[in-house]
C-alpha positions in Angstrom: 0.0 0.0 0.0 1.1 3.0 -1.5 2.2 5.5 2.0 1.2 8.8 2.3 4.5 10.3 1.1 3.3 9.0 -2.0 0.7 11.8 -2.7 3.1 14.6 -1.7 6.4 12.9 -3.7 4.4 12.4 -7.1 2.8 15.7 -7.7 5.8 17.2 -6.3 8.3 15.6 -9.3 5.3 16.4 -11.6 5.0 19.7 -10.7 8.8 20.0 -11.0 9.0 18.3 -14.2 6.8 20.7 -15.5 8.1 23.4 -14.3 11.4 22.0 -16.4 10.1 21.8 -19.4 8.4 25.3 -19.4 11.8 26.6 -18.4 13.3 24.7 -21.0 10.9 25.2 -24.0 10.8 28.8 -23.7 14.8 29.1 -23.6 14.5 27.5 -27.1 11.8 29.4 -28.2 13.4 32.6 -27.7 16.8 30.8 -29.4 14.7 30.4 -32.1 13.6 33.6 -32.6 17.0 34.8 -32.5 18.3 32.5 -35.2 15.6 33.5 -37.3 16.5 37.1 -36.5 19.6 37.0 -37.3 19.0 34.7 -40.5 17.1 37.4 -42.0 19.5 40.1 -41.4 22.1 38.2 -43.5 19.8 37.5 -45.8 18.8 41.0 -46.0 22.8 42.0 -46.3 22.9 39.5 -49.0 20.1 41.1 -51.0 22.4 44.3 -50.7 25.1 43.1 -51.8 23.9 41.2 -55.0 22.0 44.6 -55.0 25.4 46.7 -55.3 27.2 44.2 -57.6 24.3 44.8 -60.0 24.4 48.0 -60.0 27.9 48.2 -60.5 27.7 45.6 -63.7 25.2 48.0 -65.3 26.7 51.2 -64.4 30.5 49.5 -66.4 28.1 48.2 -69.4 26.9 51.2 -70.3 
């Protein structure tokens, strides 16, 4: 027969467990973010560069 530490000790890990995850999921959430963040901005630098090398091609063509 289960002892009455039993129905403090369970929910307690649960609890804690929980607690873990929504620590841990919202770190990598926000890592996320981040990557994309930055992602963008070298794709944005990118653009501006092909951008400026275009640019330049037309500008010795003509």
């Amino acid at each position: 027969m289960p002892t009455s530490g039993h129905f403090i000790f369970i929910p307690a890990i649960f609890l804690i467990g929980a607690l873990f995850g929504y620590v841990m999921a919202n770190r990598a959430s926000a890592d996320r973010a981040a990557m994309e963040a930055r992602r963008e901005e070298l794709r944005k630098e990118a653009r501006e560069e092909r951008a400026a090398r275009k640019a330049k091609r037309a500008a010795e063509s003509e």
